[in-house]
C-alpha positions as CSV (number, residue, x, y, z in Angstrom):
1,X,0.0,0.0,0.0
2,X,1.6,3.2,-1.0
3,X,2.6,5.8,2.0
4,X,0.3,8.9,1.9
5,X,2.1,12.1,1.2
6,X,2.6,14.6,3.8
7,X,1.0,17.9,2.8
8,X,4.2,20.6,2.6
9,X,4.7,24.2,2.8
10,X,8.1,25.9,2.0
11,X,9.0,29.4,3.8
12,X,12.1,31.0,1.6
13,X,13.3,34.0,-0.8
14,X,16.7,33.7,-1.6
15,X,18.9,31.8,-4.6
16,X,20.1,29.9,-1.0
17,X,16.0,28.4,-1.0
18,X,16.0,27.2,-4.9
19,X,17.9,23.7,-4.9
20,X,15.8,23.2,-1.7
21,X,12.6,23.2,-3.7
22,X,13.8,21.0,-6.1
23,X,14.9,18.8,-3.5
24,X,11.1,19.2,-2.1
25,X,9.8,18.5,-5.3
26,X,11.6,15.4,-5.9
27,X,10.8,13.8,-2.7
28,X,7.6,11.5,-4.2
29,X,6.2,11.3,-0.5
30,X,5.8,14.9,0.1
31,X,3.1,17.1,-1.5
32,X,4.1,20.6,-2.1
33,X,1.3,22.8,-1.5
34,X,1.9,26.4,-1.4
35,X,5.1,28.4,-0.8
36,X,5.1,31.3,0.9
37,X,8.1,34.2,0.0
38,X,8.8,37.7,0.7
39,X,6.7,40.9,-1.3
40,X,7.8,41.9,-4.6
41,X,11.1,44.8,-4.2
42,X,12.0,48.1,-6.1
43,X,15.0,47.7,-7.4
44,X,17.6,49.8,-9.7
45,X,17.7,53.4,-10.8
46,X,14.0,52.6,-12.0
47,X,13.0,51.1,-8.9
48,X,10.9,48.4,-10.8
49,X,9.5,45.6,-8.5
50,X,11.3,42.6,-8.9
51,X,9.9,39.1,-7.4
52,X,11.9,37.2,-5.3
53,X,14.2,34.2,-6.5
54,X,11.5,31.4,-4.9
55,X,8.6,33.2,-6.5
56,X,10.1,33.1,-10.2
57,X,10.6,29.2,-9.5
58,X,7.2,28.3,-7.6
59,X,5.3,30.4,-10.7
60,X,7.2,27.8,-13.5
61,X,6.4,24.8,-11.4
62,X,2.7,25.8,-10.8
63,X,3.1,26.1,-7.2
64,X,1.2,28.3,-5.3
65,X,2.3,31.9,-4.3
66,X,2.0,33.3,-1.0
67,X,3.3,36.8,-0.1
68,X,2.5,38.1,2.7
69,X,3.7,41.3,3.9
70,X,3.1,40.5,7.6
71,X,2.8,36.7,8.6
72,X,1.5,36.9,12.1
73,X,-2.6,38.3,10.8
74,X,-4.9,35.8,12.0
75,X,-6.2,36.3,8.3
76,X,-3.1,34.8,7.4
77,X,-2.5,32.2,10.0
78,X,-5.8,30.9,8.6
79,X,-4.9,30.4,5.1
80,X,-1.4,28.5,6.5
81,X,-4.1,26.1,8.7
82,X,-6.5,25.9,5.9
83,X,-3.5,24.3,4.1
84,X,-3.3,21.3,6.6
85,X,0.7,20.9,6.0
86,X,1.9,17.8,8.3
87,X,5.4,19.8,7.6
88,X,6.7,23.1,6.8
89,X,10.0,23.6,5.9
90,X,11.9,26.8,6.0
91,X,15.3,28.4,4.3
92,X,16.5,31.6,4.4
93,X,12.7,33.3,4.4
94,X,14.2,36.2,6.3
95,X,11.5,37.0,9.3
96,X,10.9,35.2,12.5
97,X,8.0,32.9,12.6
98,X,5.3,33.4,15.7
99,X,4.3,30.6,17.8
100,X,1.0,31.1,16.3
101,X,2.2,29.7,13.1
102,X,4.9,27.2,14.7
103,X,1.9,25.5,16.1
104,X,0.0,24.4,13.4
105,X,1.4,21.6,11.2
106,X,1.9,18.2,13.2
107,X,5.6,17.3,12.2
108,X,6.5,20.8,12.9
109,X,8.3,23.6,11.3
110,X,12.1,22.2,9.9
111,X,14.9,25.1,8.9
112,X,17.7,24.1,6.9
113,X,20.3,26.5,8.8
114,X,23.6,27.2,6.8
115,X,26.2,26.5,9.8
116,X,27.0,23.7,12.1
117,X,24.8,24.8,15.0
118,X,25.5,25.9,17.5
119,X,28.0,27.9,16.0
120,X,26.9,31.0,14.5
121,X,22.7,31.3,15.0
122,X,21.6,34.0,13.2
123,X,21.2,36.0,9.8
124,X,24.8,35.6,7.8
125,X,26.4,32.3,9.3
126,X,28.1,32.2,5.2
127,X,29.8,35.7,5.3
128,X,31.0,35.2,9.4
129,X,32.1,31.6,8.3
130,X,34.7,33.3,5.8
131,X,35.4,36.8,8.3
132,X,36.2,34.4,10.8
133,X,38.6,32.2,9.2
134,X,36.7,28.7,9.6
135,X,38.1,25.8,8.1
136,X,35.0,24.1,7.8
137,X,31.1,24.9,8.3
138,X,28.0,23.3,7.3
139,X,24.0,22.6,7.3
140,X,22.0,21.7,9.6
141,X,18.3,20.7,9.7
142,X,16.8,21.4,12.6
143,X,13.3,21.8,14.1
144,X,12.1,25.5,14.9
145,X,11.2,26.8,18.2
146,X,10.0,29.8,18.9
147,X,13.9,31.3,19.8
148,X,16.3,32.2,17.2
149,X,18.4,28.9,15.7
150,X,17.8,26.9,18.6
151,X,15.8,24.0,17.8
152,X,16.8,20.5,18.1
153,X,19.1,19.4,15.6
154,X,17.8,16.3,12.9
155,X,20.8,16.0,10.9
156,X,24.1,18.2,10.0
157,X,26.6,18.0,7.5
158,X,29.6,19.5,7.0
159,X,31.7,20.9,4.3
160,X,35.8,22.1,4.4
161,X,36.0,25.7,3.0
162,X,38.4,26.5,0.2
163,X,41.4,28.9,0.8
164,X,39.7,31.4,-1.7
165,X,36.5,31.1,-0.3
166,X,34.3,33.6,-1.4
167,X,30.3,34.2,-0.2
168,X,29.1,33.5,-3.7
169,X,31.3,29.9,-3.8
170,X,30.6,29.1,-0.2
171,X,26.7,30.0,-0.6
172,X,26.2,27.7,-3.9
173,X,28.6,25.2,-1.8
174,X,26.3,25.1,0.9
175,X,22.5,25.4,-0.8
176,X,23.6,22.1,-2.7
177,X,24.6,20.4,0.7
178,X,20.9,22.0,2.3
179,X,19.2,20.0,-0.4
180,X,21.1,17.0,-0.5
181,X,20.9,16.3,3.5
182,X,17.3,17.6,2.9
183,X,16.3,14.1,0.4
184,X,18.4,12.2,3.1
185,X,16.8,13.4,6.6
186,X,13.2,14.8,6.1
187,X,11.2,12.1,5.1
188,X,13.0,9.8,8.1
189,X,12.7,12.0,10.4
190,X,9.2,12.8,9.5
191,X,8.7,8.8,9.9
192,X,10.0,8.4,13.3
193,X,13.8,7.2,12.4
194,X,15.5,9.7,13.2
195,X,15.5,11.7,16.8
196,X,16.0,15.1,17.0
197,X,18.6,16.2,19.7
198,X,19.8,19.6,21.4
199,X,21.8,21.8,20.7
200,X,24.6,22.7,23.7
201,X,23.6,26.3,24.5
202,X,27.1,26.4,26.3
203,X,29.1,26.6,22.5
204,X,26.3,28.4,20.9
205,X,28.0,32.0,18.8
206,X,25.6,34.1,16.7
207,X,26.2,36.5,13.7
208,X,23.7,39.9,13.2
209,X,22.1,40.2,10.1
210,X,25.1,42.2,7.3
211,X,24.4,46.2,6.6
212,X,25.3,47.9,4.2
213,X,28.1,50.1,6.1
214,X,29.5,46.2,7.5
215,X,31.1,46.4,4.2
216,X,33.3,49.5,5.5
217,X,37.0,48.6,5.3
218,X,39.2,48.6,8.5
219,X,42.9,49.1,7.2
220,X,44.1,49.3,10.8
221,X,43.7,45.5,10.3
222,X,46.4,42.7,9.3
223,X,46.1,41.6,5.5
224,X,44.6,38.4,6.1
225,X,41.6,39.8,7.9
226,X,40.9,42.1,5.0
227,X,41.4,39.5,2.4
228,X,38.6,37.7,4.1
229,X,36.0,40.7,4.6
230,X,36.4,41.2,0.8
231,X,35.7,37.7,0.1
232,X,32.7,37.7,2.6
233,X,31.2,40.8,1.6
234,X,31.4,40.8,-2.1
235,X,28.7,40.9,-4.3
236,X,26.7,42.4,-1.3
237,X,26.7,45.2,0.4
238,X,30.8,44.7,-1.3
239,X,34.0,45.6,0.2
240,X,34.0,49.3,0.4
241,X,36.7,52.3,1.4
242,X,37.0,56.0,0.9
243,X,39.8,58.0,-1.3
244,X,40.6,61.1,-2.6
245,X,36.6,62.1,-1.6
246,X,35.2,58.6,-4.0
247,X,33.9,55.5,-2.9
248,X,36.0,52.8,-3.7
249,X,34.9,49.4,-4.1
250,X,37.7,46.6,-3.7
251,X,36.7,43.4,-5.6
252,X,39.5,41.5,-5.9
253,X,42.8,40.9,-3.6
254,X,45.6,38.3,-2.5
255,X,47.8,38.6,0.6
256,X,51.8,39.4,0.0
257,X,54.4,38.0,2.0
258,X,55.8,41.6,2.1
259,X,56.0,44.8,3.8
260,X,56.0,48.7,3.4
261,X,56.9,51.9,5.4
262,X,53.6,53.6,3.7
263,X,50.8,54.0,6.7
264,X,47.8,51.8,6.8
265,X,45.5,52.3,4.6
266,X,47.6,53.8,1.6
267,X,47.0,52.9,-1.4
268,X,50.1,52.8,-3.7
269,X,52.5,51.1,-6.5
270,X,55.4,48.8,-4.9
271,X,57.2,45.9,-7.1
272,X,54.8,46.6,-9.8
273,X,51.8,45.9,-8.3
274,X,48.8,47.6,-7.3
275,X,49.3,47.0,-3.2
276,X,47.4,48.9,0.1
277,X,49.6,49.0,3.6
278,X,47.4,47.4,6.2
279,X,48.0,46.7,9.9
280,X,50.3,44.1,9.0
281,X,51.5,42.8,5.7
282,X,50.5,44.3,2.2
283,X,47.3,43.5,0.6
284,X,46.9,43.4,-3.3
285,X,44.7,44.7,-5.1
286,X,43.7,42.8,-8.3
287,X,40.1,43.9,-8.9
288,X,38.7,47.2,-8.0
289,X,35.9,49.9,-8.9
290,X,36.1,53.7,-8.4
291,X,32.2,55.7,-7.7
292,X,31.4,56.4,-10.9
293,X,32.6,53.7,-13.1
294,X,32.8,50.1,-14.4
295,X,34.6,47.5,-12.3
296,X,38.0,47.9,-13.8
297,X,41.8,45.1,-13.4
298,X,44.6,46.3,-11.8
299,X,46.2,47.0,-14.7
300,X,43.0,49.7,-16.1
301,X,42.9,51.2,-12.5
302,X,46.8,51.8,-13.2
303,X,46.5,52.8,-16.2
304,X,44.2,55.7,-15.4
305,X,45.4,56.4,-12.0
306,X,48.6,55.8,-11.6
307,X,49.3,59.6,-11.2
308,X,47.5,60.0,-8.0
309,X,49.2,57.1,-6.4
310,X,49.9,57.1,-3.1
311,X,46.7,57.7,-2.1
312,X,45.4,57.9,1.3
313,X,42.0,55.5,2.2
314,X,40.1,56.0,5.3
315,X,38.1,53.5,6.8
């Protein structure tokens, strides 16, 4: 006799969410019902509305659309109960969830979390994986509760991070993990096979949700430290610093084994390279875009601005 399928709900907006549908979609005993997303956004010089990432995907796979500019309206906890999901599952949605809502399906809710809970609960667990210098992070799928990240833990897997780690590599690294440990855990779990157990509140670290001025760079730092807040915070809000009265993004860098005299935070030409002085040791800068113009190599920045080299950065 075939198994019935448990009626599902997905909670998610970001690229992070899409291989987690698919991996929804693909599980023959759940039944996707609905998927609920963040509102339509203005965005560009236009400010045309654009729909979220999860939205574009649910519309081609005739999945239901729910967006809901505040979830906690009893009109809206209604239309979640009138669904009947055994299960909702949750990544990267982007608001907390009230108990009102926690309460309804029977299995629970289940968040695929991109960290090795306990370490780093909360809003970018990818970027402070790479600020912080980890060797290795993770998923986990867990069951919410009604605190942040700290719901008993179903399954985790983990994942060594590469030494040019960026947020983009890192973030595709770790959605494919999400969906893969999603196919292997959900449906046991759901079935009794697996036991949830909790976390140890003891270890726990948590990460804020990344602003725009969080891409602000300290130059009073060593080299390595910025190395890895460029790699964290690039495409969004990007590595960022301030020269000659222009924003200057920083896109691309390495770390030299060298040194300079120049002050932290200068920005100048040594041994042929485009390098800035930092804390400790000289950061180089292979990628860069001044306010105003197109992302441009070392060499175009050189090029075109050689003549106001050194220059002074602030942070």
């Amino acid at each position: 006799m075939a198994e019935s399928p448990y009626n599902t709900i997905f909670f998610g907006t970001p690229e992070f969410a899409i291989p987690i549908i698919h991996a929804l979609i693909g599980i023959p005993t759940l039944n996707t019902v609905a998927v609920v997303t963040q509102p339509d956004k203005p965005v560009g010089r236009h400010h045309s509305f654009q729909s979220p990432p999860v939205k574009q995907l649910a519309e081609k796979l005739a999945i239901p659309v729910l967006q809901p500019e505040k979830i906690s309206t009893p009109e809206f906890v209604m239309t979640i109960a009138g669904l009947h999901p055994a299960v909702v599952v949750v990544a990267a949605y982007g608001k907390i969830i009230p108990e009102s809502l926690l309460a309804i399906p029977r299995h629970g809710w289940i968040n695929i979390h991109a960290s090795l809970l306990p370490k780093l609960r909360g809003a970018s667990p990818i970027q402070h994986a790479i600020l912080q210098g980890f060797s290795e992070t993770g998923v986990t799928l867990m069951k919410m509760d009604a605190t942040l990240d700290t719901g008993y833990i179903i399954a985790q897997e983990k994942v060594i991070l590469a030494p040019r780690e960026t947020f983009v590599t890192l973030h595709n690294k770790l959605a494919r993990l999400g969906s893969k440990l999603l196919k292997a855990a959900l449906v046991p779990y759901l079935n009794g096979k697996l036991t949830a157990y909790p976390q140890n509140d003891k270890i726990a670290t948590y990460c804020s949700a990344i602003k725009k001025q969080d891409g602000l760079i300290n130059w009073k730092s060593p080299a390595e430290q910025i190395d890895r807040h460029v790699r964290a915070m690039t495409p969004w809000p990007g590595a960022f610093t301030i020269g000659d009265g222009q924003t200057i993004k920083i896109l691309g860098t390495e770390v030299l084994d060298e040194t300079h005299r120049e002050p932290s935070g200068t920005l100048h030409y040594f041994n042929g390279k485009l390098v800035a002085s930092t804390l400790s040791g000289l950061l180089h800068i292979t990628s860069l875009q001044v306010e105003g113009r197109k992302p441009m190599s070392e060499k175009e920045f050189l090029n075109g601005f050689k003549s106001k080299l050194p220059l002074r950065m602030t942070s």
